[in-house]
KEVO-455793 format. One line per 5 residues: their letters; for each residue x, y, z of C-alpha. Coordinates in steps of 0.2 Angstrom, whole numbers. Layout:
! residues N
A) X/Y/Z  ...
END
This chain:
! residues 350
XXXXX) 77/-199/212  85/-189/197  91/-171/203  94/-167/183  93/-148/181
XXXXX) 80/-147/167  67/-158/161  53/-154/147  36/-154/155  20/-157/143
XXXXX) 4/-153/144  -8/-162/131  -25/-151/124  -35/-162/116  -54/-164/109
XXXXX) -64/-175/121  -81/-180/121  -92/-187/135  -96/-205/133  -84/-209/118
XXXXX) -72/-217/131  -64/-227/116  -62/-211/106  -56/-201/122  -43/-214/126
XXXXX) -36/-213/110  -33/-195/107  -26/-194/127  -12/-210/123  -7/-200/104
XXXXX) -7/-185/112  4/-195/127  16/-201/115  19/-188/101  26/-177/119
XXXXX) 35/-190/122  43/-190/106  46/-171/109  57/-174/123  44/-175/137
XXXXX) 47/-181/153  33/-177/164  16/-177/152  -3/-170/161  -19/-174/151
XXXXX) -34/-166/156  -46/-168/168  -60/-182/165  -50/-185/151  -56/-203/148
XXXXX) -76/-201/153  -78/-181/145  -87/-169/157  -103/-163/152  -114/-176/160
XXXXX) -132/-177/160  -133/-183/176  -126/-193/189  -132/-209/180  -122/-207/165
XXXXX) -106/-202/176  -109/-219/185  -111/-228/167  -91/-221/162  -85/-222/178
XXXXX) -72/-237/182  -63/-238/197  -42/-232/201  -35/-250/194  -48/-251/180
XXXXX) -43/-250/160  -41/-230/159  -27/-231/173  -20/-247/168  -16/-238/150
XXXXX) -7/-223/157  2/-237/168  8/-244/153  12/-229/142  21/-220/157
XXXXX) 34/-238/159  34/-238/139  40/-220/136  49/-217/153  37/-202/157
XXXXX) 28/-196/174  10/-197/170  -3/-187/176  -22/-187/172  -43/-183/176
XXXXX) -53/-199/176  -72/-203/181  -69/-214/197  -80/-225/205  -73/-231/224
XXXXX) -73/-246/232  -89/-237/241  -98/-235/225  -95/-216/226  -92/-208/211
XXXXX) -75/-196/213  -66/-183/201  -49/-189/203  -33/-189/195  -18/-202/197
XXXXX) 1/-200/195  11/-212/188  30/-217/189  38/-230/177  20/-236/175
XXXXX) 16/-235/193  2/-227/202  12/-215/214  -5/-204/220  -21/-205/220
XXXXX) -31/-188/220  -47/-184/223  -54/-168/218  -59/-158/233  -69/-141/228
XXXXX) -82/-148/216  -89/-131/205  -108/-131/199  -116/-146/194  -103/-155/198
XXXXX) -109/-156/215  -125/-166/209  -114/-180/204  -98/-182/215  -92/-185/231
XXXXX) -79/-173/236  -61/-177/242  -53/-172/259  -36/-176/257  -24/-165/253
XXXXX) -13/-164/239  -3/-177/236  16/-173/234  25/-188/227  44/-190/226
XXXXX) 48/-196/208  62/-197/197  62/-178/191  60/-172/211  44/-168/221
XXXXX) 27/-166/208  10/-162/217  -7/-165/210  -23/-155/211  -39/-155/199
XXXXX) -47/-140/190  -56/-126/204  -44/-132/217  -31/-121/210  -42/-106/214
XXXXX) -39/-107/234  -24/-99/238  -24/-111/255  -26/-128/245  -10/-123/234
XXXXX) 0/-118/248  0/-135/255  9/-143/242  22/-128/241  26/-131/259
XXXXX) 27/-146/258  41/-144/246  34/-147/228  43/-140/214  29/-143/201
XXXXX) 11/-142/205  2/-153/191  -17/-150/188  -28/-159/174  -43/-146/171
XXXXX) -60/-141/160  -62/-123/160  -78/-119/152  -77/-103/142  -85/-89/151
XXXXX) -87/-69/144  -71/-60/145  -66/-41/139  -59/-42/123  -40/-43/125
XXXXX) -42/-50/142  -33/-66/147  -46/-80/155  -44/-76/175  -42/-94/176
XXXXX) -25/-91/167  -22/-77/179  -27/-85/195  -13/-100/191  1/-85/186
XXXXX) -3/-77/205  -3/-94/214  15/-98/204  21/-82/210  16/-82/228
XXXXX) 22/-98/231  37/-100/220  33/-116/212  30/-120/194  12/-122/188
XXXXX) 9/-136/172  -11/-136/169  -19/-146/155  -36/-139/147  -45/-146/135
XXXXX) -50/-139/114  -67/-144/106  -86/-143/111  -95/-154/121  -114/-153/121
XXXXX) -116/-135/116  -101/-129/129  -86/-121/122  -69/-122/132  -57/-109/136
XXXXX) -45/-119/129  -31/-111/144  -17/-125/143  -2/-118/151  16/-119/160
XXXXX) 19/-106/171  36/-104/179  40/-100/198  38/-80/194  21/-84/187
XXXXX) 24/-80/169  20/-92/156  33/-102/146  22/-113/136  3/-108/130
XXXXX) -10/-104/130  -19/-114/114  -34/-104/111  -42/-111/96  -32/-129/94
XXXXX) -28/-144/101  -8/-147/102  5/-148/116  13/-136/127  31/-139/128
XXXXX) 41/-131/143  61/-136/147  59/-130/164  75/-131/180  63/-137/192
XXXXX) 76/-133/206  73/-115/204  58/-120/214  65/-122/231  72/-105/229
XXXXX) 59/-92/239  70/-78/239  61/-64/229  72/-48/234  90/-50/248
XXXXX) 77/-46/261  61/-57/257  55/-74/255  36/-81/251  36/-94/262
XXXXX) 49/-87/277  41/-71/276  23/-79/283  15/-75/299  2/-90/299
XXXXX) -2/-84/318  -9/-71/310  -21/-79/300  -30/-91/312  -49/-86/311
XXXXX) -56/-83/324  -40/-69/323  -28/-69/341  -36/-56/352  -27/-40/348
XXXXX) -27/-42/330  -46/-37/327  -50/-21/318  -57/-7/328  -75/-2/328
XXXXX) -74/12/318  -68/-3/301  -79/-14/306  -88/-23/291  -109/-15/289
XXXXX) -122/-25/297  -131/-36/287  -135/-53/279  -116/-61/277  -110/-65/261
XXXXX) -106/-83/256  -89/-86/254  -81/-90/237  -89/-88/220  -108/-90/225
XXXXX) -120/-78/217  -134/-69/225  -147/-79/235  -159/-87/220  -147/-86/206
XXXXX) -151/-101/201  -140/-111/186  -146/-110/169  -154/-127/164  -146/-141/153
XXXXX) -130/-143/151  -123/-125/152  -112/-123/161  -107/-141/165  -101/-147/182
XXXXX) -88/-133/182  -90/-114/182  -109/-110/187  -121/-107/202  -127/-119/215
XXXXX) -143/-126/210  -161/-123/213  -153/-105/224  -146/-113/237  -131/-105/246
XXXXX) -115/-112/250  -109/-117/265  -95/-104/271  -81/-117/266  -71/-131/273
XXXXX) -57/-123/282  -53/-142/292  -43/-144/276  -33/-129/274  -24/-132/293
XXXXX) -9/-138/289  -5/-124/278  -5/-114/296  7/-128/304  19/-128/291
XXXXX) 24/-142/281  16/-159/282  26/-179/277  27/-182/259  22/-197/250
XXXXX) 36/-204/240  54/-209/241  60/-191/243  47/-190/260  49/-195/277
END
């Protein structure tokens, strides 16, 4: 593994369409190869890149699905051993189960270093695919430790800690942000959410949107490189498709230090955070929260705020369907961001 100071991270926004797996495959290896050609060493496409998104149900997912050695993967393989480049990238997976998965691969000199399966499934996508339960991959390569996550992972602070602990200097994450109301002048929170999870764990961020409509849903268009002080060094591209080109010291990561006194990750107290909380560290009676129904966690709207119907929102930013609430989370996943680091995968691991 290469400890080079700098390499030039891509991220590839491109127009994609849902069933036009030819077409999509197309536009994802130009777009592969023209960063490349830029100086790229580490290129992210977006999610579902080769399938599209906005599927009509889960029988059109299964029709575009192909499984983590089929004909989408195997031409990443190639373009990542032809143009030296770490890969990374969304495809429509069907498991040796039959499953259908949102996942995402890694590639080394035309390798499949992880396989990722997308673990928080927003809207409609939880009519279609089987969620994952493995954590983050982080994959030694040969520009240092990378880790991979997919779309509305990134908005749980616990599930992009793991990696960070477990020493990743670049978190990579293919996406398909639907464009939702803003205030005018307003950056997409999306955009916000990936600054504050580069800065509160000091890693650098690369995520890879898409441009275009797809059935009747317009994307946010949000591709960016954030560094480990969560500003941005490359991006957005609102209103194009194109390439975000960031020369980034990926080093910089393994510094936590943010003053002579602190450091994000030395300055935790995970005992702290253990729910149900030690005894001691409950609130007294007079903060206690008002009685009531509880809340569902996360971004669930009221009880019977049910989605609109079609196609909008796709599987990605919406309500659960038909008003059901969600389930209060899956917190079994997020434990080893209280033990610490975890092995990595990879040459740089064990």
């Amino acid at each position: 593994m290469s400890d080079a100071e700098e390499v030039v991270v891509a991220c590839c926004q491109v127009p994609l369409a849902v069933g036009d797996v030819t077409g999509n495959r197309e536009r994802v290896r130009h777009a592969v190869e023209s960063a490349a050609g830029a100086g790229a060493r580490i290129v992210v496409v977006p999610e579902l890149a080769s399938s599209g998104y906005a599927f009509g149900d889960a029988a059109e997912a299964r029709a575009l699905a192909e499984p983590a050695d089929g004909p989408t993967v195997a031409e990443w393989a190639g373009l990542s051993r032809q143009l030296g480049v770490v890969l990374v990238g969304g495809f429509c997976e069907l498991d040796a189960e039959g499953r259908l998965r949102n996942s995402a691969v890694l590639l080394d000199a035309g390798e499949v270093r992880a396989l990722y399966r997308k673990a928080h499934l927003w809207d409609r996508e939880k009519l279609i695919f089987t969620p994952g339960s493995a954590a983050p991959p982080v994959v030694g390569t040969s520009h240092g430790l990378l880790a991979v996550m997919v779309c509305y992972d990134l908005e749980f602070p616990e599930w992009v800690r793991l990696p960070a602990l477990g020493g990743a200097r670049l978190l990579c994450a293919p996406v398909n942000w639907p464009r939702l109301p803003r205030p005018d002048g307003e950056r997409p929170a999306e955009m916000i959410k990936v600054q504050a999870a580069a800065a509160t764990n000091r890693v650098f961020v690369a995520v890879a949107d898409r441009t275009g409509t797809e059935r009747d849903v317009d994307w946010t268009e949000g591709t960016v490189i954030v560094d480990p002080d969560g500003w941005p060094l490359a991006g957005p591209l609102f209103g194009r498709a194109g390439t975000a080109l960031a020369r980034c010291d990926l080093a910089a990561a393994d510094d936590k230090r943010i003053s002579a006194h602190n450091d994000v990750h030395a300055d935790r107290r995970p005992d702290l955070y253990a729910h149900p909380p030690p005894t001691g560290h409950n609130p007294p009676p007079a903060h206690a929260p008002p009685t009531g129904p509880a809340s569902p966690s996360g971004h669930n709207p009221p009880p019977g705020h049910a989605p609109p119907p079609g196609h909008g929102p796709p599987p990605g930013h919406g309500a659960p369907p038909g008003g059901q609430s969600a389930p209060a989370g899956r917190p079994g996943l997020y434990d080893a961001a209280d033990r610490g680091p975890g092995p990595r995968d990879g040459p740089a691991g064990r």
